[in-house]
C-alpha positions as CSV (number, residue, x, y, z in Angstrom):
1,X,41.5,-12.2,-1.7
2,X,40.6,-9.5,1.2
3,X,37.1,-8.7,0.1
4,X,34.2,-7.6,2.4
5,X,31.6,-10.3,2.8
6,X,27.9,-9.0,3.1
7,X,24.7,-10.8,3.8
8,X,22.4,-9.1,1.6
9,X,19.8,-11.7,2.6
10,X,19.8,-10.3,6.2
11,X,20.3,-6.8,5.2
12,X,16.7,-7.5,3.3
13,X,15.0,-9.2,5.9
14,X,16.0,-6.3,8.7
15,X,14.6,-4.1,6.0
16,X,11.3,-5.7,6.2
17,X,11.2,-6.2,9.9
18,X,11.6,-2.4,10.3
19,X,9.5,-2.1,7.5
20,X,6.9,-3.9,9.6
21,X,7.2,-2.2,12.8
22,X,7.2,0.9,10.6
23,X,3.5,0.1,8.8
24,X,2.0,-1.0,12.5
25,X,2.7,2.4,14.2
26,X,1.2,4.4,11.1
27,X,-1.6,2.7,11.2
28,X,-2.3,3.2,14.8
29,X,-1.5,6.5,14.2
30,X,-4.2,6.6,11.5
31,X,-6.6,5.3,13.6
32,X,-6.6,7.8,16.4
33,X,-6.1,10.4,13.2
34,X,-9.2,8.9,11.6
35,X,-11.2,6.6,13.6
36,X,-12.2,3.5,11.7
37,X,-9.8,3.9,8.9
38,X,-7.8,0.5,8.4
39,X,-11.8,-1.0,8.0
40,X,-13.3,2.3,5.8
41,X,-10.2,2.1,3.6
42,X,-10.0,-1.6,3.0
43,X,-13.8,-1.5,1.8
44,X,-13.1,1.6,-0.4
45,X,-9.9,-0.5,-2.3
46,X,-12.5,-3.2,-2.6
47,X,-15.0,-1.4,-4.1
48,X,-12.8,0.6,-6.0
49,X,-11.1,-3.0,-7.3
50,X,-14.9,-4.3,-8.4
51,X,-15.8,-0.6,-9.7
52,X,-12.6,-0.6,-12.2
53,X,-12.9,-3.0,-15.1
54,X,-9.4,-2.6,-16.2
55,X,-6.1,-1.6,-13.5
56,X,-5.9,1.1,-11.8
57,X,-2.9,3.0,-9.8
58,X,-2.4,3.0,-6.2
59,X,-2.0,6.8,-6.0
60,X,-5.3,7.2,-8.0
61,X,-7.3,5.1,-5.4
62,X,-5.5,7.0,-2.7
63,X,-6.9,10.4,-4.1
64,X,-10.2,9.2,-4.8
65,X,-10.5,7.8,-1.0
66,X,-9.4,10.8,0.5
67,X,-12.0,12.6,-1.7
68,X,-14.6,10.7,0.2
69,X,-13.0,11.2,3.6
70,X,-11.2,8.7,4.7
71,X,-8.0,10.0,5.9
72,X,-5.3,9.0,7.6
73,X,-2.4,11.0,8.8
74,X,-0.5,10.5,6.4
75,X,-0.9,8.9,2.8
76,X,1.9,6.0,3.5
77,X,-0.6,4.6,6.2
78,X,-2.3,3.2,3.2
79,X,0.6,0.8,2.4
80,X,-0.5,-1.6,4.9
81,X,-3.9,-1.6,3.9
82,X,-2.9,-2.3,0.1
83,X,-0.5,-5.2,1.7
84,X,-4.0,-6.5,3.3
85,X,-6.1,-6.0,0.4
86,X,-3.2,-8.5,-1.5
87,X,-3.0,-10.9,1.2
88,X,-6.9,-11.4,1.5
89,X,-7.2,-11.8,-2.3
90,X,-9.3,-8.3,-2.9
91,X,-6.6,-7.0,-5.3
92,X,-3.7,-8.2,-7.1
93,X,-0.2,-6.1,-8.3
94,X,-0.3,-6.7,-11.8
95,X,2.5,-3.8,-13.0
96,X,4.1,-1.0,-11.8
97,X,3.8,2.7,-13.3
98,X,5.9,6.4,-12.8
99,X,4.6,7.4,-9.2
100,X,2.6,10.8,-9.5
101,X,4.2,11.9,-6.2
102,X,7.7,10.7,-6.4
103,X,8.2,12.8,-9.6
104,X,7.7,10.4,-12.2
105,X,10.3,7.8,-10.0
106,X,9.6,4.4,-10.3
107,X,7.6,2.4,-7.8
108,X,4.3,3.1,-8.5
109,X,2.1,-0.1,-8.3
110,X,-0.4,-0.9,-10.5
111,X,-3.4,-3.1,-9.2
112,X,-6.6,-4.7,-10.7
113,X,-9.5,-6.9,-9.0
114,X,-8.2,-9.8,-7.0
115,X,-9.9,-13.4,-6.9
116,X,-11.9,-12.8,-3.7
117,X,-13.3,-9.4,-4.5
């Protein structure tokens, strides 16, 4: 057999690392964009978290902190602050919904209050 053999492992894990770099320069870029804004938006998904006593979508918690503000650049520099929010224990993904702004696409995350919040 002559087939093509492909590592998907590595293909995933360059994905991430570029993924990575990716999340680190938007959120530097936030940061000039909106000074303070890893810290203010961090706080807001925690209080947003304890405020919600059921799940609540990413994009909805997105909207309501650029209501109050705290903007970056661009919307995707939120991504690593959700990633934080998960690590530290402040929220938790606990289903996925149709994304508002990907037309209804998949992908959407669906959080609710973590154990440390």
């Amino acid at each position: 057999m002559n087939q093509l053999a492909i590592d998907f492992n590595a293909r995933v894990d360059v994905a991430r690392d570029l993924g990575s770099i990716a999340a680190v320069r938007c959120r530097s870029k936030a940061e000039e964009f909106c000074p303070g804004f890893s810290e203010r938006a961090l706080n807001f998904i925690a209080d947003y978290a304890r405020s919600n006593k059921s799940s609540f979508s990413g994009e909805n918690c997105t909207f309501a902190m650029k209501a109050v503000g705290i903007r970056a650049h661009d919307d995707r520099a939120t991504g690593a602050i959700y990633a934080k929010a998960i690590r530290l224990g402040l929220i938790k993904v606990v289903g996925y919904v149709p994304r508002v702004r990907g037309h209804g696409t998949a992908g959407g995350r669906l959080y609710a209050r973590g154990e440390a919040a």
